[in-house]
SEFIZA-3560 file (N, C-alpha, C; in Angstrom, 3 decimals):
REM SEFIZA-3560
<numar><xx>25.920</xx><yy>56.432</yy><zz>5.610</zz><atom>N</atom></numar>
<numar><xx>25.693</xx><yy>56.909</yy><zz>6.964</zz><atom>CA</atom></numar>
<numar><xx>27.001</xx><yy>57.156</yy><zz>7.706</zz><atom>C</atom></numar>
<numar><xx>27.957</xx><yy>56.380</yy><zz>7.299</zz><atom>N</atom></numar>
<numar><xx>29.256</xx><yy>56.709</yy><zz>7.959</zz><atom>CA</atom></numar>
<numar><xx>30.084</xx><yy>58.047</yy><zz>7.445</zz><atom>C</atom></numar>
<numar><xx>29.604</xx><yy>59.315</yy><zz>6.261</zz><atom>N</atom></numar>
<numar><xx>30.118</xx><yy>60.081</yy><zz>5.838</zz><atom>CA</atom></numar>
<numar><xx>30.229</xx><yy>61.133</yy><zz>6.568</zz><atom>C</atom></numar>
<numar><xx>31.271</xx><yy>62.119</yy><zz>6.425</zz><atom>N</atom></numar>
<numar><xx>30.994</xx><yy>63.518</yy><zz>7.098</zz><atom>CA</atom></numar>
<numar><xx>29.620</xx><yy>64.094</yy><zz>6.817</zz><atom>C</atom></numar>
<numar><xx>29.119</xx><yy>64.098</yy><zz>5.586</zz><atom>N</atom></numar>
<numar><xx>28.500</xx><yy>64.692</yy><zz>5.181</zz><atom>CA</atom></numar>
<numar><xx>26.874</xx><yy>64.404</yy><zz>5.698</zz><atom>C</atom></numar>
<numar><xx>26.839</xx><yy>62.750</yy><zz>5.967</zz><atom>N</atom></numar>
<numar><xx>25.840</xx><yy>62.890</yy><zz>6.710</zz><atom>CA</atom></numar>
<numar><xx>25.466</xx><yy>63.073</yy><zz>8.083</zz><atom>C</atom></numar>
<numar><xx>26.548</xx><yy>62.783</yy><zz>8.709</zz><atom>N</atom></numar>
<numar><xx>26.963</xx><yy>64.001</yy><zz>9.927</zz><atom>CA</atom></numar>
<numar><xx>26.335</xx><yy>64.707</yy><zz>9.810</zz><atom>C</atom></numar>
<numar><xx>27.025</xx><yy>65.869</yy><zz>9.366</zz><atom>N</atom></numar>
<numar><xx>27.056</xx><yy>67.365</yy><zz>9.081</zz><atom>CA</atom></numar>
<numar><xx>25.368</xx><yy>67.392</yy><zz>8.587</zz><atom>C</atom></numar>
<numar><xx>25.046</xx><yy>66.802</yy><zz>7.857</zz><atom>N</atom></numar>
<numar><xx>23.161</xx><yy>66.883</yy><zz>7.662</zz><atom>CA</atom></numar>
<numar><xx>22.374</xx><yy>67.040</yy><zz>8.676</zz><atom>C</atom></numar>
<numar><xx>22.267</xx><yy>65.608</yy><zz>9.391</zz><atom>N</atom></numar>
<numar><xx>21.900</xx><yy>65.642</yy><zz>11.060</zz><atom>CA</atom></numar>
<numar><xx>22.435</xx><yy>66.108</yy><zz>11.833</zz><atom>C</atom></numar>
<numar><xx>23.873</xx><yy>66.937</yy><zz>12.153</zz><atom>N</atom></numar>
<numar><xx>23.809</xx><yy>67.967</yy><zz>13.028</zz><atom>CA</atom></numar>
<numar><xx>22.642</xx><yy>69.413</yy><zz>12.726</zz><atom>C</atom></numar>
<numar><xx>22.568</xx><yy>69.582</yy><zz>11.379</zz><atom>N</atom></numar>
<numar><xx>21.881</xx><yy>70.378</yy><zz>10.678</zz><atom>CA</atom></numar>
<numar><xx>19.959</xx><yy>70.426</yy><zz>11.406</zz><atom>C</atom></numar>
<numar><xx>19.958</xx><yy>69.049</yy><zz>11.227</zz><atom>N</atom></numar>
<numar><xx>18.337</xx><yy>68.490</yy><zz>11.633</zz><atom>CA</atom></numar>
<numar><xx>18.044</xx><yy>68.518</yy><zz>12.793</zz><atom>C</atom></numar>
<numar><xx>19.410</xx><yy>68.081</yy><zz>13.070</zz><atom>N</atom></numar>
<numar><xx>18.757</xx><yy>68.386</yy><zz>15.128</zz><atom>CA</atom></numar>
<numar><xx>18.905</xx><yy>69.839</yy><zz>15.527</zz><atom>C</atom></numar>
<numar><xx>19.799</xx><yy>70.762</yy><zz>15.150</zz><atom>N</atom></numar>
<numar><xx>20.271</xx><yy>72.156</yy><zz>15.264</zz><atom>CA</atom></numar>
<numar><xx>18.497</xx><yy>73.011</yy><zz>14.732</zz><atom>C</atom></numar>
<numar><xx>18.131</xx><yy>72.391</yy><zz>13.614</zz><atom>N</atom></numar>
<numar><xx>16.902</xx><yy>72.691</yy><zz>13.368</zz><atom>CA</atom></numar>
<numar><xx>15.353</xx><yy>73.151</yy><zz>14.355</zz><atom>C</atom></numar>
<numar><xx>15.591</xx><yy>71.211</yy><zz>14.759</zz><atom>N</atom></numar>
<numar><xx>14.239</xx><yy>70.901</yy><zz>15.168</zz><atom>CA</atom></numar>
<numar><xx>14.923</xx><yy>71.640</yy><zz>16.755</zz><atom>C</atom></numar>
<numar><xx>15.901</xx><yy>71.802</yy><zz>17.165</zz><atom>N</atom></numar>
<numar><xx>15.988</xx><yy>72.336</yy><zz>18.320</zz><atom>CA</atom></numar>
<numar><xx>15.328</xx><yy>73.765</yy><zz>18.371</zz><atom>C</atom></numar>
<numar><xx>15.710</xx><yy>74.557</yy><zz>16.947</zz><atom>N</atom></numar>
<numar><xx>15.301</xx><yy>75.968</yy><zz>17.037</zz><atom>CA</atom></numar>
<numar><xx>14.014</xx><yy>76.211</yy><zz>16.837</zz><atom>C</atom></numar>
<numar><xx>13.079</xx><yy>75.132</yy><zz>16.099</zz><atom>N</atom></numar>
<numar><xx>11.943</xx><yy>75.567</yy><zz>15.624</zz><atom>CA</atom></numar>
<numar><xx>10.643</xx><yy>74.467</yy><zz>16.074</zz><atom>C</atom></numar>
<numar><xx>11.805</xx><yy>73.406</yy><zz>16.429</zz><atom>N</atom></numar>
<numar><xx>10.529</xx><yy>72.429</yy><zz>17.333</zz><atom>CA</atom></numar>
<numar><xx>10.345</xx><yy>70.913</yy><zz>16.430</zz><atom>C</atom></numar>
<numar><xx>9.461</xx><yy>70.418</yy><zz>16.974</zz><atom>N</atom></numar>
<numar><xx>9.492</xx><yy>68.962</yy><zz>16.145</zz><atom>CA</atom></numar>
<numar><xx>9.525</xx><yy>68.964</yy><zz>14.736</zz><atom>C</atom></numar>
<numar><xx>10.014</xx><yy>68.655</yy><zz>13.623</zz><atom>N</atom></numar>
<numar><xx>10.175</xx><yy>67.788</yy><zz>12.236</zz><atom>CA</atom></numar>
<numar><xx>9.768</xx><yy>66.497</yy><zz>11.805</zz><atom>C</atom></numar>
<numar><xx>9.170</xx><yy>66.853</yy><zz>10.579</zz><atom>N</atom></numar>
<numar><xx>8.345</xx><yy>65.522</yy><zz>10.319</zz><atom>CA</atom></numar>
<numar><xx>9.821</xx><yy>65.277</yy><zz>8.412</zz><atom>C</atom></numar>
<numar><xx>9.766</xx><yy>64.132</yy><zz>8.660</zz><atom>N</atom></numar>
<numar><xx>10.919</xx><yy>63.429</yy><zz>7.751</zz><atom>CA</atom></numar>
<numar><xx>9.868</xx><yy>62.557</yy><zz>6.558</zz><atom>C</atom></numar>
<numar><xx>9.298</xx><yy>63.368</yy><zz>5.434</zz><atom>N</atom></numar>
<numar><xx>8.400</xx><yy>62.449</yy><zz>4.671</zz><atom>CA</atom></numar>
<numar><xx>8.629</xx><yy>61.773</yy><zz>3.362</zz><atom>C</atom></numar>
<numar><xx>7.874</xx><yy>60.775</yy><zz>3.115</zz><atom>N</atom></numar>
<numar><xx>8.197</xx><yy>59.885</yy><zz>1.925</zz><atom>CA</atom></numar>
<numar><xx>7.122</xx><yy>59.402</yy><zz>1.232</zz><atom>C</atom></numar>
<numar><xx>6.853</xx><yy>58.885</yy><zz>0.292</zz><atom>N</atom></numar>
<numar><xx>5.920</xx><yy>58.459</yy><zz>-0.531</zz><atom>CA</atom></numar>
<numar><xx>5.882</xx><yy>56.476</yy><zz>-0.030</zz><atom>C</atom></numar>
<numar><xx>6.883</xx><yy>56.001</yy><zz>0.876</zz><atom>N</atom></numar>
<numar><xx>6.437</xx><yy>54.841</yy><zz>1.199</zz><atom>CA</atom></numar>
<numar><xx>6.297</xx><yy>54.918</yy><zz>2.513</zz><atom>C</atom></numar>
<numar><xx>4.828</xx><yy>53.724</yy><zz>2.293</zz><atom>N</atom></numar>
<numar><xx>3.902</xx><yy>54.152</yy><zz>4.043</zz><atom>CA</atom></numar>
<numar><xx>4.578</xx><yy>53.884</yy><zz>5.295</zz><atom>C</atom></numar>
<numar><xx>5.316</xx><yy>52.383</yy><zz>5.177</zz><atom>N</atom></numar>
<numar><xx>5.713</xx><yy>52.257</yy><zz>6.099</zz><atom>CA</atom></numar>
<numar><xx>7.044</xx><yy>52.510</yy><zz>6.551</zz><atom>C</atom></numar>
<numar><xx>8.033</xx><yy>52.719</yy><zz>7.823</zz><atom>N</atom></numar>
<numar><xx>8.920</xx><yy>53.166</yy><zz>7.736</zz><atom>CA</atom></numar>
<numar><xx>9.895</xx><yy>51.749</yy><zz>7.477</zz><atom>C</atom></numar>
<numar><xx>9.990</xx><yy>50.710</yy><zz>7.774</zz><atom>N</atom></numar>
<numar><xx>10.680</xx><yy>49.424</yy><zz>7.534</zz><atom>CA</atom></numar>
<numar><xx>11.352</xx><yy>49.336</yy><zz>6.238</zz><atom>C</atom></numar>
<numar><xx>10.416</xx><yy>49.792</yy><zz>5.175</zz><atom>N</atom></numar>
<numar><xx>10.784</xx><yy>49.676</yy><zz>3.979</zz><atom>CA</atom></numar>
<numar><xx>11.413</xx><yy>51.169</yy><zz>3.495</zz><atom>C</atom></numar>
<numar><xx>11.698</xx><yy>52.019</yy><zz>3.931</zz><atom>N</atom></numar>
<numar><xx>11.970</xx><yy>53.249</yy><zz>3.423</zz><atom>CA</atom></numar>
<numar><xx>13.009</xx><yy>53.605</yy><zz>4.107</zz><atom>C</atom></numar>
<numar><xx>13.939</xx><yy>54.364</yy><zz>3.456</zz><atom>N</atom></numar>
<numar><xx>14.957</xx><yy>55.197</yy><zz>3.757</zz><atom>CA</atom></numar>
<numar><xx>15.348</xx><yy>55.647</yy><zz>5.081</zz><atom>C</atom></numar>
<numar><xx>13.691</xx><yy>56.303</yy><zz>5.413</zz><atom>N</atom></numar>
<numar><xx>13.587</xx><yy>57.089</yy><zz>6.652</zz><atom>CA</atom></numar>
<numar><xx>14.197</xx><yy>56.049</yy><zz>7.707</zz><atom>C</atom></numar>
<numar><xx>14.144</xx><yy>54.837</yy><zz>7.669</zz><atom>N</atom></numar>
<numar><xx>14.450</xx><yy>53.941</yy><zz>9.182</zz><atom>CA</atom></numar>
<numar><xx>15.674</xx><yy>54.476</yy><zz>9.216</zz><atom>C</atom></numar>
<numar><xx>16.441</xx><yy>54.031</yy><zz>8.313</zz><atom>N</atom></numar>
<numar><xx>18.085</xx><yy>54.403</yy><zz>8.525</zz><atom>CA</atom></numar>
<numar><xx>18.334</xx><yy>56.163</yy><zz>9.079</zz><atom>C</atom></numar>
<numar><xx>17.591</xx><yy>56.862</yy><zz>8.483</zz><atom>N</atom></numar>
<numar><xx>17.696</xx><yy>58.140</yy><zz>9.425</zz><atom>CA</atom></numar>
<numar><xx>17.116</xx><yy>57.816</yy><zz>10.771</zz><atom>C</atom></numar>
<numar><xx>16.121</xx><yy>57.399</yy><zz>10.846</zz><atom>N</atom></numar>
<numar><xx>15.481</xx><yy>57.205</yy><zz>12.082</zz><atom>CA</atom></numar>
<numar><xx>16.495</xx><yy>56.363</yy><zz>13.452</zz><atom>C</atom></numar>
<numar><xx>17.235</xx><yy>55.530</yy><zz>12.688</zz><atom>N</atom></numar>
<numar><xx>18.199</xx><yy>55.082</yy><zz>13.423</zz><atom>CA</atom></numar>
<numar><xx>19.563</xx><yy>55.783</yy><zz>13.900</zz><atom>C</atom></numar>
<numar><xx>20.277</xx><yy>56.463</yy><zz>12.842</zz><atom>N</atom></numar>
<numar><xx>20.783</xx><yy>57.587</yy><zz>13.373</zz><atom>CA</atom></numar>
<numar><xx>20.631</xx><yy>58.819</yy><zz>14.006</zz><atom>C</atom></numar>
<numar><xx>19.412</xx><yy>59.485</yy><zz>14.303</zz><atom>N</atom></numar>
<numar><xx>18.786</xx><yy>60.174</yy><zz>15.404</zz><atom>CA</atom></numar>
<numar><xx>18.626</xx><yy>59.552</yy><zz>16.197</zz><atom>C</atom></numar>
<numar><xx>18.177</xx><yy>58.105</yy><zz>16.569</zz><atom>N</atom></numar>
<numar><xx>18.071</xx><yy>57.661</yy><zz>17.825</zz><atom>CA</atom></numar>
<numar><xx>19.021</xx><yy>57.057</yy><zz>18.230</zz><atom>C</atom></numar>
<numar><xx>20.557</xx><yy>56.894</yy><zz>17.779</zz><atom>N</atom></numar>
<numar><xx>21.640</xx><yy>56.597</yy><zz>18.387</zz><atom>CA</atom></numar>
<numar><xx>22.439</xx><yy>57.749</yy><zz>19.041</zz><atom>C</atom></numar>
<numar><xx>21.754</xx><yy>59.242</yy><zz>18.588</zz><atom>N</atom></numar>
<numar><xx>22.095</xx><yy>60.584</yy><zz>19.289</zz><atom>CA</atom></numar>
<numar><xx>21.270</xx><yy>60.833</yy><zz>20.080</zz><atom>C</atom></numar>
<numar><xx>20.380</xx><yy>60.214</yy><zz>20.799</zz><atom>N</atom></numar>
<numar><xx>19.577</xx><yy>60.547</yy><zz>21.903</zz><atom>CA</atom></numar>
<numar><xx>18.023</xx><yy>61.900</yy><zz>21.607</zz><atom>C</atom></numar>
<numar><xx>17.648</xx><yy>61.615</yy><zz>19.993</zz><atom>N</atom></numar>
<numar><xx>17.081</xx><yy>62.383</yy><zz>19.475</zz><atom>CA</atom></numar>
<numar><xx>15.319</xx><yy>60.888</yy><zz>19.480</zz><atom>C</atom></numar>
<numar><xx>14.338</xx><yy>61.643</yy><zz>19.809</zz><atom>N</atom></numar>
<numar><xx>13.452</xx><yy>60.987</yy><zz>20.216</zz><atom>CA</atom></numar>
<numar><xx>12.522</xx><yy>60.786</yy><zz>18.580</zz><atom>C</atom></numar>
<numar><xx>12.153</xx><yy>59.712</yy><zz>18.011</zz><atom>N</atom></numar>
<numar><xx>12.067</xx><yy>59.903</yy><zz>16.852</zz><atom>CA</atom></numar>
<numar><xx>10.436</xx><yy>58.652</yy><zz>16.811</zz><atom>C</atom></numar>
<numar><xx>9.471</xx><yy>59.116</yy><zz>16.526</zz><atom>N</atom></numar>
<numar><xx>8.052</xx><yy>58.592</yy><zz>16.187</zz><atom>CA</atom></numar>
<numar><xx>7.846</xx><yy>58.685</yy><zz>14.687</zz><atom>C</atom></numar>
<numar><xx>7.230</xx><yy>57.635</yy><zz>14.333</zz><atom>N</atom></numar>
<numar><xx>7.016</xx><yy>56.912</yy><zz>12.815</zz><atom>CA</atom></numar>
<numar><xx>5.210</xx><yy>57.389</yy><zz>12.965</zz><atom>C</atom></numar>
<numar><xx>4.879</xx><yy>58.419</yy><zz>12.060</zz><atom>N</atom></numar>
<numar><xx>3.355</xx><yy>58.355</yy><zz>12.526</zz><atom>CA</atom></numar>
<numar><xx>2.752</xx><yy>57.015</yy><zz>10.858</zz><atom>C</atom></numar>
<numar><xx>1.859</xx><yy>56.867</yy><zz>12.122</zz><atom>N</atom></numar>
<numar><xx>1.448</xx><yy>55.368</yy><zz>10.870</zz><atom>CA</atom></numar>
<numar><xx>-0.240</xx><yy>55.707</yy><zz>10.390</zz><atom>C</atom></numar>
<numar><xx>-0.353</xx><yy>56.485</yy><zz>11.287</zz><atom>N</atom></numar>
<numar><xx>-1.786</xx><yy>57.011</yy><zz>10.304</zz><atom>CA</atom></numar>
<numar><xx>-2.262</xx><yy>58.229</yy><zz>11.475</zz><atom>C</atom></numar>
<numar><xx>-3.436</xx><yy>58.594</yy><zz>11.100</zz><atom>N</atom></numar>
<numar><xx>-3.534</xx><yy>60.246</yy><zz>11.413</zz><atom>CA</atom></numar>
<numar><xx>-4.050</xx><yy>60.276</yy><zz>13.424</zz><atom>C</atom></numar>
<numar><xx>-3.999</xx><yy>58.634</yy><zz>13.860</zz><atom>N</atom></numar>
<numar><xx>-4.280</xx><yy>58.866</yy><zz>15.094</zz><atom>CA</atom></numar>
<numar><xx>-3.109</xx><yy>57.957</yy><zz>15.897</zz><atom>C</atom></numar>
<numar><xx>-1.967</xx><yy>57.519</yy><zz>14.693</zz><atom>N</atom></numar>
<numar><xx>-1.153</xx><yy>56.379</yy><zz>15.476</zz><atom>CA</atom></numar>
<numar><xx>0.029</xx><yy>56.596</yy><zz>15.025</zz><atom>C</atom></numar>
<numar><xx>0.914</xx><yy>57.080</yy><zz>16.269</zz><atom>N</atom></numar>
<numar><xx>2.478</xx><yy>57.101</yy><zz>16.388</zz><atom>CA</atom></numar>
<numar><xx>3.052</xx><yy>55.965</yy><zz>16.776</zz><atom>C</atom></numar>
<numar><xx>4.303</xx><yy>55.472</yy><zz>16.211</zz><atom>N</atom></numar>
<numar><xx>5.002</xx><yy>54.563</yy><zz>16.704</zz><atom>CA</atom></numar>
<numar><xx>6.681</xx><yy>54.952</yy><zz>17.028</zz><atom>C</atom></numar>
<numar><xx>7.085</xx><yy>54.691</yy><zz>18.411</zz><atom>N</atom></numar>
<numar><xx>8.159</xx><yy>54.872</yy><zz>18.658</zz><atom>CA</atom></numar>
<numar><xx>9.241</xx><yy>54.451</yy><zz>17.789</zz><atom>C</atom></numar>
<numar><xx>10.505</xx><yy>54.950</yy><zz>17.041</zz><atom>N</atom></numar>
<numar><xx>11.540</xx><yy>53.908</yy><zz>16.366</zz><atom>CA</atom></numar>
<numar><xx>11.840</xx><yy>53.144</yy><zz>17.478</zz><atom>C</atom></numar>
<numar><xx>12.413</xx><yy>52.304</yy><zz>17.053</zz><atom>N</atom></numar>
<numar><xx>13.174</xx><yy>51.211</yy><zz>18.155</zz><atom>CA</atom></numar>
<numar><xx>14.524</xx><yy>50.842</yy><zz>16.882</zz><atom>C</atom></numar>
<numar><xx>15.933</xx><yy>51.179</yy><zz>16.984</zz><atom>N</atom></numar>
<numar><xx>16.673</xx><yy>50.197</yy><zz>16.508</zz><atom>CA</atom></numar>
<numar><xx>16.795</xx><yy>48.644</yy><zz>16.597</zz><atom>C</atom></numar>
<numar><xx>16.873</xx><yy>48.525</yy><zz>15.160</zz><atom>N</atom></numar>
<numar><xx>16.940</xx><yy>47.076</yy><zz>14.567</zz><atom>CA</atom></numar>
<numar><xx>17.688</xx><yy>46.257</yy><zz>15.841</zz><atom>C</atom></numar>
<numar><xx>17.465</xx><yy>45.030</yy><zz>16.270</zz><atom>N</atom></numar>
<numar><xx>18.277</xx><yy>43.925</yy><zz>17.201</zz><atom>CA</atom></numar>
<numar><xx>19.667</xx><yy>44.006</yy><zz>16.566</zz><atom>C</atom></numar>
<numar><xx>20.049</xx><yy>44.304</yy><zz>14.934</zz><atom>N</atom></numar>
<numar><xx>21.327</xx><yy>43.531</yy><zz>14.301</zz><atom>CA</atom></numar>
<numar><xx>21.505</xx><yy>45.111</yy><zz>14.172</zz><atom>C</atom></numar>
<numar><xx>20.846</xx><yy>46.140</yy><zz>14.558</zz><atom>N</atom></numar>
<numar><xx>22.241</xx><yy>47.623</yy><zz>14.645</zz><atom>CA</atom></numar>
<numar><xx>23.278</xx><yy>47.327</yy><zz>15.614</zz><atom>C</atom></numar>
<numar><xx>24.679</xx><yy>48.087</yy><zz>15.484</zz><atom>N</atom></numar>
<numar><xx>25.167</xx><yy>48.343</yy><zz>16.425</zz><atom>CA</atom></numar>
<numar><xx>25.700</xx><yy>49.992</yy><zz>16.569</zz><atom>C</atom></numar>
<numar><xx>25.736</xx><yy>50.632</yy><zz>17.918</zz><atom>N</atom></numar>
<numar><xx>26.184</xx><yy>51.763</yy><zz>17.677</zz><atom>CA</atom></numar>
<numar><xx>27.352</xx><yy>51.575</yy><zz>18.456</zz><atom>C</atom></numar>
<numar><xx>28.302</xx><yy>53.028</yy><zz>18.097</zz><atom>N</atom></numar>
<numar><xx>29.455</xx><yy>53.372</yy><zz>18.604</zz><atom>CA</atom></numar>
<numar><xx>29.767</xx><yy>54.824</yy><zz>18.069</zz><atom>C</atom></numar>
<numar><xx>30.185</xx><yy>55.187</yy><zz>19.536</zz><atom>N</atom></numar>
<numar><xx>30.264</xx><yy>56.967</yy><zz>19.312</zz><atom>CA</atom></numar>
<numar><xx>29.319</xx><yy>57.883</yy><zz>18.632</zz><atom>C</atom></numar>
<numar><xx>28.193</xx><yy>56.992</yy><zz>18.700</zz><atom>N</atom></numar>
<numar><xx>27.059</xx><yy>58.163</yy><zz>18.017</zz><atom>CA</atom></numar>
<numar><xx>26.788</xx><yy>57.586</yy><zz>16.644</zz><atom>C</atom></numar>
<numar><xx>27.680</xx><yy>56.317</yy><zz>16.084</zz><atom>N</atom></numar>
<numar><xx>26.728</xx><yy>55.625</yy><zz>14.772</zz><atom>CA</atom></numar>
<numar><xx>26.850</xx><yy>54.893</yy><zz>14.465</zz><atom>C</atom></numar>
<numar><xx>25.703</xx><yy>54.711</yy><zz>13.971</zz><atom>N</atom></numar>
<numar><xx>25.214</xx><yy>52.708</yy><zz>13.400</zz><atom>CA</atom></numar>
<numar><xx>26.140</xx><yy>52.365</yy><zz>12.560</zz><atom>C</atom></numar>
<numar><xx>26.249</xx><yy>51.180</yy><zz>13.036</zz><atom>N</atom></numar>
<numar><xx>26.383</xx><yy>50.048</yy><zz>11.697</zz><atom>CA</atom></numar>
<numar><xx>25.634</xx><yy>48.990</yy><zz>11.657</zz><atom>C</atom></numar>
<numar><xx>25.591</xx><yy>48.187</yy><zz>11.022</zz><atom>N</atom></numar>
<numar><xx>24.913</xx><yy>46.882</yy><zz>10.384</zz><atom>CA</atom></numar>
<numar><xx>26.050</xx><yy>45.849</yy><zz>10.356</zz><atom>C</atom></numar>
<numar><xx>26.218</xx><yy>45.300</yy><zz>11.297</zz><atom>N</atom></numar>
<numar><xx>27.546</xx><yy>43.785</yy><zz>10.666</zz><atom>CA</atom></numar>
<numar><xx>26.680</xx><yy>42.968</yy><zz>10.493</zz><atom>C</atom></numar>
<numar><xx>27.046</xx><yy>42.166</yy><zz>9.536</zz><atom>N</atom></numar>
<numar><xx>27.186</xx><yy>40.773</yy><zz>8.774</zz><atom>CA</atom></numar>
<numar><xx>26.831</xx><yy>39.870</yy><zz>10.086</zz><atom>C</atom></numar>
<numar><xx>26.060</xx><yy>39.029</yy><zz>9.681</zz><atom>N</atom></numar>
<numar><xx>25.901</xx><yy>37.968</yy><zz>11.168</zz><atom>CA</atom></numar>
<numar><xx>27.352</xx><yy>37.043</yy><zz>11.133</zz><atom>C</atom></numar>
<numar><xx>27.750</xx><yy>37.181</yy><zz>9.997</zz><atom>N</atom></numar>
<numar><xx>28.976</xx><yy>35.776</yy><zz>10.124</zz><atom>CA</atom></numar>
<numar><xx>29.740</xx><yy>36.928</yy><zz>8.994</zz><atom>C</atom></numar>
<numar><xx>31.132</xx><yy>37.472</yy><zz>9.760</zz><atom>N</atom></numar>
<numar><xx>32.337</xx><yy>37.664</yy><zz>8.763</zz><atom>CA</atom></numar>
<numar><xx>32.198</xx><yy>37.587</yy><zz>7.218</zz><atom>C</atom></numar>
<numar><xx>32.714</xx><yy>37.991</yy><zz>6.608</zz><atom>N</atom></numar>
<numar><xx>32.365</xx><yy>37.671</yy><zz>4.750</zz><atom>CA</atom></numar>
<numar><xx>33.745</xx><yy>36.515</yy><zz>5.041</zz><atom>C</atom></numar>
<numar><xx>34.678</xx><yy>36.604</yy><zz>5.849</zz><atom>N</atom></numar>
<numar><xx>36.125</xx><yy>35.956</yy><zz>5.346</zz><atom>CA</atom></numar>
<numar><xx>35.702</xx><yy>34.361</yy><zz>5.666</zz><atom>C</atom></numar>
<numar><xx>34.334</xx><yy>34.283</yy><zz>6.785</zz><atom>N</atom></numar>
<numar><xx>33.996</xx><yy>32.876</yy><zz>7.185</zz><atom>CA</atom></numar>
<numar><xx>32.924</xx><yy>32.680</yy><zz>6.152</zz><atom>C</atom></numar>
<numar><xx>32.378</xx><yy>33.381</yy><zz>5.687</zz><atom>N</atom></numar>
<numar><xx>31.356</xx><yy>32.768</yy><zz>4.724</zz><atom>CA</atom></numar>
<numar><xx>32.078</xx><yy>31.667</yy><zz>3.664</zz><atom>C</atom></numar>
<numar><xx>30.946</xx><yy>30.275</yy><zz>3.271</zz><atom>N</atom></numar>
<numar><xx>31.493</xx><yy>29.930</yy><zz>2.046</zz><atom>CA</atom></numar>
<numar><xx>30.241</xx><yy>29.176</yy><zz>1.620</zz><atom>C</atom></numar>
<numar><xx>30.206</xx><yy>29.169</yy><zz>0.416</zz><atom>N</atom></numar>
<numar><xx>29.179</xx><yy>28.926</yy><zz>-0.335</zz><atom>CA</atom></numar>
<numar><xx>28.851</xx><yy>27.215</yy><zz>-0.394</zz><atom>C</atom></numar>
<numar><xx>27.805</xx><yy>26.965</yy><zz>-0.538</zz><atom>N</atom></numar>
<numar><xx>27.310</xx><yy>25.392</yy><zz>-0.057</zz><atom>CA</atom></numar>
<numar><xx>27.985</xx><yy>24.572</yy><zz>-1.339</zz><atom>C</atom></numar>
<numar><xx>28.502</xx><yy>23.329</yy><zz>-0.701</zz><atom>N</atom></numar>
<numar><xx>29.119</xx><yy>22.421</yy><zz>-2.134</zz><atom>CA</atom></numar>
<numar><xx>27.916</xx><yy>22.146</yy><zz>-3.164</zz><atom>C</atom></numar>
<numar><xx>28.353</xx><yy>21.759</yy><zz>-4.279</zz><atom>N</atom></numar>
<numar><xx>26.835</xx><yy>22.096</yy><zz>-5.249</zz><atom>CA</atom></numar>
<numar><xx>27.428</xx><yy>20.357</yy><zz>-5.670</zz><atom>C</atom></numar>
<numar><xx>26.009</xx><yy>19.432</yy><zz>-5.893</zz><atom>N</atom></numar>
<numar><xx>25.828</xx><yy>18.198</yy><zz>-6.203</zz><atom>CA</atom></numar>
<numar><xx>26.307</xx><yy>18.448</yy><zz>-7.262</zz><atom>C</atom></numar>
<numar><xx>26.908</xx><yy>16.812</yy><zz>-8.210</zz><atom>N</atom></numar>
<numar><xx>27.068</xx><yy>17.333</yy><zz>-9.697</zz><atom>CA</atom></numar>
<numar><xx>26.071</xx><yy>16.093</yy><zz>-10.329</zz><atom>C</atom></numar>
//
């Protein structure tokens, strides 16, 4: 998500849905939590792009970014709740 290239995709998608109107983003898994799509879904909605998860043929659900995203300048990241340099692994009994 941090590449030019996926940039350059979603400028593509929004340049799209601007010219031709709403876009539907589909997948073979139902829900969006588990699928790919969130992480797009999260980068459209850190660009101010309005983005609904339809969950069946009479029920939309708004995205909402994850509590543990953070954005800046237009994109997510995901930090670590605790540093990797503070992590350390539990003493093991012998």
């Amino acid at each position: 998500m941090q590449t030019a290239e996926f940039a350059a995709a979603l400028d593509q998608l929004i340049a799209r849905a601007e010219r031709e109107g709403p876009l539907a983003l589909l997948c073979a898994e139902a829900v969006p939590w588990r699928c790919h799509r969130s992480l797009i879904a999260d980068a459209l909605t850190a660009r101010g792009v309005p983005v609904f998860h339809i969950l069946s043929a009479m029920r939309l659900h708004p995205h909402q970014l994850p509590l543990f995203a953070r954005v800046r300048d237009g994109r997510v990241t995901y930090p670590a709740a605790v540093p990797d340099t503070e992590r350390t692994l539990p003493e093991r009994a012998n």
